[in-house]
GUFIGU-56127 format. One record per atom (N, C-alpha, C): residue number from 1; residue in three letters; atom name; y, z, x. Coordinates in pm, whole numbers, plus 50000, padded with zeros to 5 digits. Each point is the difference from the previous one (the first is absolute). Layout:
BEGIN
 num residu atome     v     w     u
 NUM    ALA    CA     Y     Z     X
...
***
This chain:
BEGIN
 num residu atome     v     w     u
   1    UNK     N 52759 89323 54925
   1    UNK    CA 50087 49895 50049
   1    UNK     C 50041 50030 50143
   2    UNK     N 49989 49897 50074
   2    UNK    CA 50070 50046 50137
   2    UNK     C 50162 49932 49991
   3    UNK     N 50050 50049 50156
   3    UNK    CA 50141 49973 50022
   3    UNK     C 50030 49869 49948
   4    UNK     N 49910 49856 50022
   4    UNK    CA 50089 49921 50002
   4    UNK     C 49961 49906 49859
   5    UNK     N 49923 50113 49897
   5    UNK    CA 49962 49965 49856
   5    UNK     C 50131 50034 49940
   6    UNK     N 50039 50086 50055
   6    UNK    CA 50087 50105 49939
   6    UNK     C 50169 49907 50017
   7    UNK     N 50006 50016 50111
   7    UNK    CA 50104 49871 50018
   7    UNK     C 50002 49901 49916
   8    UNK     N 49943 49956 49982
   8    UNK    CA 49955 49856 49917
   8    UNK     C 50060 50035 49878
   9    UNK     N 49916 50106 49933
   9    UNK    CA 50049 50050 49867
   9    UNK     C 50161 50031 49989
  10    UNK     N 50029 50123 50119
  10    UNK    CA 50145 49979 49918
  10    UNK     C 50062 49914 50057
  11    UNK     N 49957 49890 50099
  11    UNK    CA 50169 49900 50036
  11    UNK     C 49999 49914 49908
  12    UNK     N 49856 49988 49920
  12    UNK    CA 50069 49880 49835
  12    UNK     C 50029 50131 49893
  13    UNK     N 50005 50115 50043
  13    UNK    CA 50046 50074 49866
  13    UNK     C 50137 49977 49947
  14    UNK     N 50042 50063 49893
  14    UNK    CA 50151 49975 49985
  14    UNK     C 50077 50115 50068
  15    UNK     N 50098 50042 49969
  15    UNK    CA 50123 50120 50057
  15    UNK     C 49959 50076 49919
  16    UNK     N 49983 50007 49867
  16    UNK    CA 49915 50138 49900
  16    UNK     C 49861 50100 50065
  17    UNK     N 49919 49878 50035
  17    UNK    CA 49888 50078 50087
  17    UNK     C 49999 50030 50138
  18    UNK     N 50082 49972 50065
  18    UNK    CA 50025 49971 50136
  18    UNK     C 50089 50122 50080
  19    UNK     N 50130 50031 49849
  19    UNK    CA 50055 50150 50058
  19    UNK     C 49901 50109 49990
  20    UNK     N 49945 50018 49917
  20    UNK    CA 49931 50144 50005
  20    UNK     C 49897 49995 50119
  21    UNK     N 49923 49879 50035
  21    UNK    CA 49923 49984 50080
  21    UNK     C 50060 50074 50136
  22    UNK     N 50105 49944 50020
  22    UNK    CA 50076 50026 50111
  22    UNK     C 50048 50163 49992
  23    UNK     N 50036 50045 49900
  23    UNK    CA 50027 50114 49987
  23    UNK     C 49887 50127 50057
  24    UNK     N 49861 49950 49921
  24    UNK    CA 49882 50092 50064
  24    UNK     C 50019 49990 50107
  25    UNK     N 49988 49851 50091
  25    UNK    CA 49985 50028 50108
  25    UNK     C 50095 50089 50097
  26    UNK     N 50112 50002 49959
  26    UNK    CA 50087 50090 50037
  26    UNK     C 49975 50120 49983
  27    UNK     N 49976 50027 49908
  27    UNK    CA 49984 50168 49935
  27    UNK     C 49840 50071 50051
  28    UNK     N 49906 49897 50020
  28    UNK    CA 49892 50058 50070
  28    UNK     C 50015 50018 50126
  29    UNK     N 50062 49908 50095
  29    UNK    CA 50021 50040 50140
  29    UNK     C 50113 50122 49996
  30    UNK     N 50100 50024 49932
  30    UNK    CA 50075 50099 50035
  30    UNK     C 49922 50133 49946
  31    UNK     N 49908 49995 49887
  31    UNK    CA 49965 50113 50041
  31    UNK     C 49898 50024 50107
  32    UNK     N 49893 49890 50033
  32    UNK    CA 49936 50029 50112
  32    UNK     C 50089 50013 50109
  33    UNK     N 50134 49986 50035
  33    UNK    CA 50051 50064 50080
  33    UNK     C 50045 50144 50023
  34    UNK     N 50035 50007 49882
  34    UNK    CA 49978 50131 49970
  34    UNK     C 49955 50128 49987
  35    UNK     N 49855 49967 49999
  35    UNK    CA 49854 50057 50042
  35    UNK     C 50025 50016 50122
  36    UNK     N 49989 49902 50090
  36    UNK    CA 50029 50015 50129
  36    UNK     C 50097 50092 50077
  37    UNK     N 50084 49995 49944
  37    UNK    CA 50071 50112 50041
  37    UNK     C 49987 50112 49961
  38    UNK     N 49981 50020 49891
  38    UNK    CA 49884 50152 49959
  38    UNK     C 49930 50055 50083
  39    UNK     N 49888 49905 50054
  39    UNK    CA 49928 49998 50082
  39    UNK     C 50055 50036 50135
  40    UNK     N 50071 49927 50087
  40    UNK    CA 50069 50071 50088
  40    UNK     C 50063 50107 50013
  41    UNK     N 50085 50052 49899
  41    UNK    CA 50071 50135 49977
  41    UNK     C 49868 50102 49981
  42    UNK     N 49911 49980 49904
  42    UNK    CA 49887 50141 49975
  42    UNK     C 49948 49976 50142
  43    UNK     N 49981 49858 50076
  43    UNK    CA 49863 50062 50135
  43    UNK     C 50119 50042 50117
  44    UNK     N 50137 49997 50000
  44    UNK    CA 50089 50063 50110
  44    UNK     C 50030 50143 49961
  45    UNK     N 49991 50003 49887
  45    UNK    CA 50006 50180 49944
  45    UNK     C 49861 50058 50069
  46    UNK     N 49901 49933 49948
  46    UNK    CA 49854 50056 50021
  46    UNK     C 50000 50043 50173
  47    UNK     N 50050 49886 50020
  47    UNK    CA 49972 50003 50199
  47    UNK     C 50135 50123 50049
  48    UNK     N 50134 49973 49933
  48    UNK    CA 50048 50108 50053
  48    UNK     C 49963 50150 50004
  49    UNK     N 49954 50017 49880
  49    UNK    CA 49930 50163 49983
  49    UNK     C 49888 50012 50051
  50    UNK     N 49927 49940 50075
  50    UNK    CA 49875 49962 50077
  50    UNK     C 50082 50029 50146
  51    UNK     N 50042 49916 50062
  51    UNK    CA 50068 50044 50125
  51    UNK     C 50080 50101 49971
  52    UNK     N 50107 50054 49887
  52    UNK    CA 50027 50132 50065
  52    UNK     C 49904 50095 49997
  53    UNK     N 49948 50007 49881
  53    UNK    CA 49877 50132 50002
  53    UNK     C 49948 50004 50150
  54    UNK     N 49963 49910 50078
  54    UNK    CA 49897 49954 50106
  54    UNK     C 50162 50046 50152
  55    UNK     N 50081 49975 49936
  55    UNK    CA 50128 50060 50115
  55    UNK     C 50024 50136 49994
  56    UNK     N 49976 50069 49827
  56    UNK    CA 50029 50152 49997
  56    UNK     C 49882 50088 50090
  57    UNK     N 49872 49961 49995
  57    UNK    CA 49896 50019 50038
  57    UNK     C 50030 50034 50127
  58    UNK     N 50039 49889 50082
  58    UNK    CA 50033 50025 50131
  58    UNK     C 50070 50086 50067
  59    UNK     N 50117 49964 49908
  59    UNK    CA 50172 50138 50059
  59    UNK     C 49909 50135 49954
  60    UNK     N 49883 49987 49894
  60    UNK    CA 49978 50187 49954
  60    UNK     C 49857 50033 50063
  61    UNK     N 50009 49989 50166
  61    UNK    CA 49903 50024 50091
  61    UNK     C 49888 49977 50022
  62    UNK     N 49972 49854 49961
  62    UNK    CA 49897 49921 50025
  62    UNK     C 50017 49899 50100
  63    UNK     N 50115 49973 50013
  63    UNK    CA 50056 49938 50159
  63    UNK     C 49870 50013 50107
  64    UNK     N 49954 49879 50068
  64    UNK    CA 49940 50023 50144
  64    UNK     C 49826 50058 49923
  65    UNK     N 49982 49957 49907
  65    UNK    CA 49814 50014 50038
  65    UNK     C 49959 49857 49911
  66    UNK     N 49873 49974 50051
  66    UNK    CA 49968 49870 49950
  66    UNK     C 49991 50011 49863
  67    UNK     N 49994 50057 49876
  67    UNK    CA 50029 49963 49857
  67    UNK     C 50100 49958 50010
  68    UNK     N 50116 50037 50053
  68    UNK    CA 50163 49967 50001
  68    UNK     C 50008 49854 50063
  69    UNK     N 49905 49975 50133
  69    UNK    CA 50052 49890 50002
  69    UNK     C 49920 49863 49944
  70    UNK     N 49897 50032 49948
  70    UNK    CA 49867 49918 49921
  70    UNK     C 50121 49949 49892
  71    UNK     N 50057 50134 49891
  71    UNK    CA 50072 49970 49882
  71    UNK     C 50136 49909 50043
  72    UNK     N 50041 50014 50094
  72    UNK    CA 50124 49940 50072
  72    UNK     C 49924 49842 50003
  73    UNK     N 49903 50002 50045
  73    UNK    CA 49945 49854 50029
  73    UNK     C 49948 49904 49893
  74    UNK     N 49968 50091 49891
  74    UNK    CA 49970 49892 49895
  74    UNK     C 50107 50004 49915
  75    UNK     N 50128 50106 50022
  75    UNK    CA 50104 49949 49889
  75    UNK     C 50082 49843 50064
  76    UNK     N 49976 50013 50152
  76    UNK    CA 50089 49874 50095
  76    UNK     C 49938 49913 49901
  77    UNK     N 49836 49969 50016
  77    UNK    CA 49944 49877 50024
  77    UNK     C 50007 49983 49830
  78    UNK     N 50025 50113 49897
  78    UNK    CA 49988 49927 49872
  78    UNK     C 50168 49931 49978
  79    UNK     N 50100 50095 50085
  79    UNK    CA 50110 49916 49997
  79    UNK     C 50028 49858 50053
  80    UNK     N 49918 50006 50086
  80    UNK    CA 50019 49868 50035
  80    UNK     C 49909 49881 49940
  81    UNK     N 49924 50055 49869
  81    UNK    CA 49941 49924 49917
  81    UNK     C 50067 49998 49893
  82    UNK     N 50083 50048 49960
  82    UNK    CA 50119 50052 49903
  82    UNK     C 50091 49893 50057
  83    UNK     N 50018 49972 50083
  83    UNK    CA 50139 49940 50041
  83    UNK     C 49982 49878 49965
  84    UNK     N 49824 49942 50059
  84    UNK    CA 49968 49864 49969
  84    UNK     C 50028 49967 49852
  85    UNK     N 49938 50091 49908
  85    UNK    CA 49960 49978 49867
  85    UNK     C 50172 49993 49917
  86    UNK     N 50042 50065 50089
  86    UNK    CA 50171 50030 49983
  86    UNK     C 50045 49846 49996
  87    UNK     N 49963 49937 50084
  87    UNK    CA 50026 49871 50073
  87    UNK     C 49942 49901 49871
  88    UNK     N 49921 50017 49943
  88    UNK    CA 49905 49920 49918
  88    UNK     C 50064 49976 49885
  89    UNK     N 50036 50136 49988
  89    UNK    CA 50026 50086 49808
  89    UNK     C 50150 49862 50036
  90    UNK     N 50064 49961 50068
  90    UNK    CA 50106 49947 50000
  90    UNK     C 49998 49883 49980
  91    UNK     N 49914 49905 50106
  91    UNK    CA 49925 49871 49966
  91    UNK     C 50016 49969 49863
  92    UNK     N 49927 50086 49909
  92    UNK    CA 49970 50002 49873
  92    UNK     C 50092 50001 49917
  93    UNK     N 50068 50125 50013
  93    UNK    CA 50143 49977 49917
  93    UNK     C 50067 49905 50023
  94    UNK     N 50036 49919 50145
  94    UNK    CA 50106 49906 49990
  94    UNK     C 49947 49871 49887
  95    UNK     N 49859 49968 50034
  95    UNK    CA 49933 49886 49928
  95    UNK     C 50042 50018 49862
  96    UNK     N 49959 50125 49982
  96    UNK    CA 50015 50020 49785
  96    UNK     C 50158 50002 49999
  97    UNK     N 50125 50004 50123
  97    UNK    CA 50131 50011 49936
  97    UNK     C 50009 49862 50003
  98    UNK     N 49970 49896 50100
  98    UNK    CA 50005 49870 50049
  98    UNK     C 49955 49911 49858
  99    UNK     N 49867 50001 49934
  99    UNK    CA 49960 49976 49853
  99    UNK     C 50118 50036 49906
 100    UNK     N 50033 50119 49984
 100    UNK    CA 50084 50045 49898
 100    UNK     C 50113 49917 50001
 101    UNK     N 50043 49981 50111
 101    UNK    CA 50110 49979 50031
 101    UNK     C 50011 49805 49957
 102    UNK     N 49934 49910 50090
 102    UNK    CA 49937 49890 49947
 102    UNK     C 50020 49986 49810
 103    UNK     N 49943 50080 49962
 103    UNK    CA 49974 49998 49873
 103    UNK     C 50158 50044 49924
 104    UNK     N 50036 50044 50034
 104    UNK    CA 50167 50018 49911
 104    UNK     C 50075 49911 50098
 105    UNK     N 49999 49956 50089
 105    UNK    CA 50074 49843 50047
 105    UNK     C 49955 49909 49898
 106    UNK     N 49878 49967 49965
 106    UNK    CA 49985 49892 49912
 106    UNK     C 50033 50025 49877
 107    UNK     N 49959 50090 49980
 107    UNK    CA 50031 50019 49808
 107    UNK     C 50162 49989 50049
 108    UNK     N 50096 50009 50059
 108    UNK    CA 50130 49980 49990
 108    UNK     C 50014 49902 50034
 109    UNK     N 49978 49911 50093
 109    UNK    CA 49983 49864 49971
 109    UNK     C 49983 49890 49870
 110    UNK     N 49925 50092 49928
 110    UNK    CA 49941 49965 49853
 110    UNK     C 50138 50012 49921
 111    UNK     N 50056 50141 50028
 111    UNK    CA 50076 50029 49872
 111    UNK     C 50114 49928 50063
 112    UNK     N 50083 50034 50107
 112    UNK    CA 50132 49968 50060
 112    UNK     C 50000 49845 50022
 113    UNK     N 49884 49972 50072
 113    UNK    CA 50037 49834 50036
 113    UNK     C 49919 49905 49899
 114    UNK     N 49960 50066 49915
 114    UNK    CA 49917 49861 49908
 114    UNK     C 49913 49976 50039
 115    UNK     N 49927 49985 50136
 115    UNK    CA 49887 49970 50037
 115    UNK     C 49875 49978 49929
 116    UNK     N 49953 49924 50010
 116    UNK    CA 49857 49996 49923
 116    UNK     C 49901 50050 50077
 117    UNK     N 49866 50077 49903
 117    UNK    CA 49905 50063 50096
 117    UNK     C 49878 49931 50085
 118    UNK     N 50023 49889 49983
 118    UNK    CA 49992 49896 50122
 118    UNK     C 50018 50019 50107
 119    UNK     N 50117 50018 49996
 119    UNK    CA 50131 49957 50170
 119    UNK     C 49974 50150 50005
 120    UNK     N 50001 50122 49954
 120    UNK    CA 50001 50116 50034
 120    UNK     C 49860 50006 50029
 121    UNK     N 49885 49997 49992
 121    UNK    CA 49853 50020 50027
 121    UNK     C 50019 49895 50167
 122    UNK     N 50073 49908 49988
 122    UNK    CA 49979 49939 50198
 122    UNK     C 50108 50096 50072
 123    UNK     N 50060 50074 49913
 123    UNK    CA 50087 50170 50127
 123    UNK     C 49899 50054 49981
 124    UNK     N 49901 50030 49956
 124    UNK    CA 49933 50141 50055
 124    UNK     C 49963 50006 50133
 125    UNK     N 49986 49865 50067
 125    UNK    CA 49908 50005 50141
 125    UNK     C 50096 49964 50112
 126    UNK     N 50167 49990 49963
 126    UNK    CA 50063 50000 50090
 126    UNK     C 50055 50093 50055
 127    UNK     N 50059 49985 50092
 127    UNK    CA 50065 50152 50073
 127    UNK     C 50060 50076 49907
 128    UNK     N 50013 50076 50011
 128    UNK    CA 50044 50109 49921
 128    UNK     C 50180 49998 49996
 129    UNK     N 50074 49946 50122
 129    UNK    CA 50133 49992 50017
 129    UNK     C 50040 49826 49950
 130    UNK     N 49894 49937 49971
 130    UNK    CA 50023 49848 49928
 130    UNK     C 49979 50063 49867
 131    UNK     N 49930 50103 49961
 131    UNK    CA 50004 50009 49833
 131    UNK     C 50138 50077 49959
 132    UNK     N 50056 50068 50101
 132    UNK    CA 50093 50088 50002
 132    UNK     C 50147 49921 49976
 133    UNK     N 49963 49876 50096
 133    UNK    CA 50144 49922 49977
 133    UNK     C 49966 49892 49864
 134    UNK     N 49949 50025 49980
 134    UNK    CA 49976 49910 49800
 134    UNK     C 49992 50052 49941
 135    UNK     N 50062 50147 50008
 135    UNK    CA 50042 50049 49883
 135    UNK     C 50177 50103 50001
 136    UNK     N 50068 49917 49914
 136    UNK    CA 50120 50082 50029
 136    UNK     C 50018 50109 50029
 137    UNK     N 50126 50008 50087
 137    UNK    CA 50035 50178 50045
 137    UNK     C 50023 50149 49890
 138    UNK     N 49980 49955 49907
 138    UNK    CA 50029 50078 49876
 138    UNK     C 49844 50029 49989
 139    UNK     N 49899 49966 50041
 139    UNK    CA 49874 50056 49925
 139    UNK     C 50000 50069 50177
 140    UNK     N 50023 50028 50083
 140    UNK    CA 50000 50050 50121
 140    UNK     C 49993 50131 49975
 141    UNK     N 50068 50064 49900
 141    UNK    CA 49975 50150 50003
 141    UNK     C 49896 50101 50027
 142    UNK     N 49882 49938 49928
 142    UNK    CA 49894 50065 49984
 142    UNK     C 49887 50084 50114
 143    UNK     N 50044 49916 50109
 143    UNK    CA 49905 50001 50117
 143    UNK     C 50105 50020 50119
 144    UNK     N 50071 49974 49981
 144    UNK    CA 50132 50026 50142
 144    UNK     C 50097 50024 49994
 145    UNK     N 49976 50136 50073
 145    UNK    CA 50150 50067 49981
 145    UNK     C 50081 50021 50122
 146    UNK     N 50094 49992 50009
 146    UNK    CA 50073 50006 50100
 146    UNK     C 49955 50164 50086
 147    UNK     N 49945 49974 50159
 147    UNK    CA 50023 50103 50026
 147    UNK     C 50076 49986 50184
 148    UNK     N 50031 50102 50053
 148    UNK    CA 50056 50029 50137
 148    UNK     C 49880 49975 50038
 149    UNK     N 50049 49898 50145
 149    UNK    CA 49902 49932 50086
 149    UNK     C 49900 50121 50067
 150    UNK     N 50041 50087 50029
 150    UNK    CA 49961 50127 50091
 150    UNK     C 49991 50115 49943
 151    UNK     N 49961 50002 49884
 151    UNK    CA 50003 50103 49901
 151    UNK     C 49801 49991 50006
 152    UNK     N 49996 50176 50016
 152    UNK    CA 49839 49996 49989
 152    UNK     C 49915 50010 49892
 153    UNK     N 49905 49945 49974
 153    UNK    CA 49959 49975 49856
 153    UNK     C 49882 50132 50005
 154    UNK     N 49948 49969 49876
 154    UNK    CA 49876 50132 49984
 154    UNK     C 49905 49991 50027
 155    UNK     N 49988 49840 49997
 155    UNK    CA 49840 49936 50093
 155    UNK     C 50047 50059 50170
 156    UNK     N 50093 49973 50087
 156    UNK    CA 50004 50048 50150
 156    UNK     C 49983 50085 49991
 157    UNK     N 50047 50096 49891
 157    UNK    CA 49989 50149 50070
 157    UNK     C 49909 50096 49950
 158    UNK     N 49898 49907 49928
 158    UNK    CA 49856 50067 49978
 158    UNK     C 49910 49961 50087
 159    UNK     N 50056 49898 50089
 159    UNK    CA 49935 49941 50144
 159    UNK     C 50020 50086 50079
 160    UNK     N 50145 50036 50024
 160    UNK    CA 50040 50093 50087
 160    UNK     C 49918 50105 50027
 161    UNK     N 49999 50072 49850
 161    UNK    CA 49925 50100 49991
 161    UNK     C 49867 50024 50055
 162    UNK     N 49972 49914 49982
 162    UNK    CA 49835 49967 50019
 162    UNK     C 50028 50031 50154
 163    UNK     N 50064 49897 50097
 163    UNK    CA 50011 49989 50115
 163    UNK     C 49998 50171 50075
 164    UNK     N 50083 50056 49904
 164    UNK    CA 50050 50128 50060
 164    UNK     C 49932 50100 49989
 165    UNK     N 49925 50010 49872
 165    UNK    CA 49840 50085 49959
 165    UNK     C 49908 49992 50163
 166    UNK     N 50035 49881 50031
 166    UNK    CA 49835 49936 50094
 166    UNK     C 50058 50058 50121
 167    UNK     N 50132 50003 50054
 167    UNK    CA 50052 50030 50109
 167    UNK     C 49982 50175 50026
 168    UNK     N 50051 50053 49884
 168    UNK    CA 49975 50172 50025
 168    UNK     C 49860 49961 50006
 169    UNK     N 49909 50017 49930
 169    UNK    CA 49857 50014 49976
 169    UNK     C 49945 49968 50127
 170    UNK     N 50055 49925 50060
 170    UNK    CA 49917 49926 50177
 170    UNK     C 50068 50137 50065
 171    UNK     N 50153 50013 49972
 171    UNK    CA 50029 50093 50087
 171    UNK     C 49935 50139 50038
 172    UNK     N 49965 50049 49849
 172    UNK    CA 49968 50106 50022
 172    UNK     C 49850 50051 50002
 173    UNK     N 49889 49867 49948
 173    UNK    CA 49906 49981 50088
 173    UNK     C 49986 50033 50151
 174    UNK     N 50123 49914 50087
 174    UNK    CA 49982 49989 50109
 174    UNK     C 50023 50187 50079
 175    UNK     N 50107 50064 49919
 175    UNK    CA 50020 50136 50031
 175    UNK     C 49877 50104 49972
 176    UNK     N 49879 49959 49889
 176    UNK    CA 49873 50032 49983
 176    UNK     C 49906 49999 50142
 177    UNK     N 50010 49854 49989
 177    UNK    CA 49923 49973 50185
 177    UNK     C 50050 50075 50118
 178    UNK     N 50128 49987 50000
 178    UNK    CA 50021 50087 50110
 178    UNK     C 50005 50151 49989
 179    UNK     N 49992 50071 49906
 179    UNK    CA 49947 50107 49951
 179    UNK     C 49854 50033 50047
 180    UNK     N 49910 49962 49952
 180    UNK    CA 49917 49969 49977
 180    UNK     C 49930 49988 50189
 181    UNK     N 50060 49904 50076
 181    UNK    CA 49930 49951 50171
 181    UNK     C 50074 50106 50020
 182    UNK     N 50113 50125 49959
 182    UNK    CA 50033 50129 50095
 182    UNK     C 50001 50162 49974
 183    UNK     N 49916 49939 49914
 183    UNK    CA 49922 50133 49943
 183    UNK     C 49882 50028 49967
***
């Protein structure tokens, strides 16, 4: 069946077949979000013990000859393929929270406002802040929580990180090279 077989089926379904429907879809994107972040945490572990091993190397007198700065050069350039994929792994998660999320707006729609799965199957394709305001502030919990405007989250500062991996690593590349043209 494709997407818009599928539609078809549940917007004449009743509210019996229609919550659980909604429920998978919820419960499969949150755990594929989930994954995802797995995924990010094991490949930022992997890459951190990769650049330090590749930093201890250096401070324990390998400083200044070309293995040192060869290894310096492909930990930059895999970080900065790390950063992209960093960039990606996120894409991804927001989509599967964005689904999840969609999907317990409507089923509360269903339960809280009566809605029929009709009128809830024409929210799936609207904005996400029009499905948000059709459904009372009491089903709001689930997905938004109050936080401080300027408070840093764990997504920035695994960016950060990243940023700051790439910055020593250039740096002390660059202390390789000049090692290296004066000796």
């Amino acid at each position: 069946m494709d997407e818009k077989e599928i539609r078809l089926k549940y917007a004449n379904a009743d509210k019996d077949s229609m919550l659980p429907y909604l429920g998978d879809i919820m419960k499969e994107n949150l755990a594929h979000a989930r994954h995802i972040e797995g995924e990010i945490y094991t490949f930022t572990s992997i890459f951190l013990a990769v650049a330090a091993a590749t930093l201890t190397l250096n401070f324990g007198g390998t400083a200044g000859n070309t293995i040192s700065l060869l290894m310096h050069a492909i930990i930059l350039a895999a970080g900065a393929m790390a950063y992209g994929l960093l960039k990606r792994w996120y894409i991804a998660f927001d989509r599967h929270m964005e689904f999840a999320e969609r999907a317990y707006y409507m089923q509360e729609a269903i339960i809280l406002e009566g809605k029929t799965p009709a009128d809830v199957m024409l929210l799936w394709d609207k904005p996400l802040k029009e499905l948000q305001d059709a459904v009372p502030t009491e089903a709001m919990f689930a997905f938004h929580h109050p936080r401080k405007p300027n408070a840093l989250r764990t997504r920035q500062m695994i960016i950060y990180f990243y940023i700051i991996v790439l910055v020593i690593m250039a740096i002390v590349m660059i202390i390789d090279l000049i090692t290296l043209a004066m000796g």
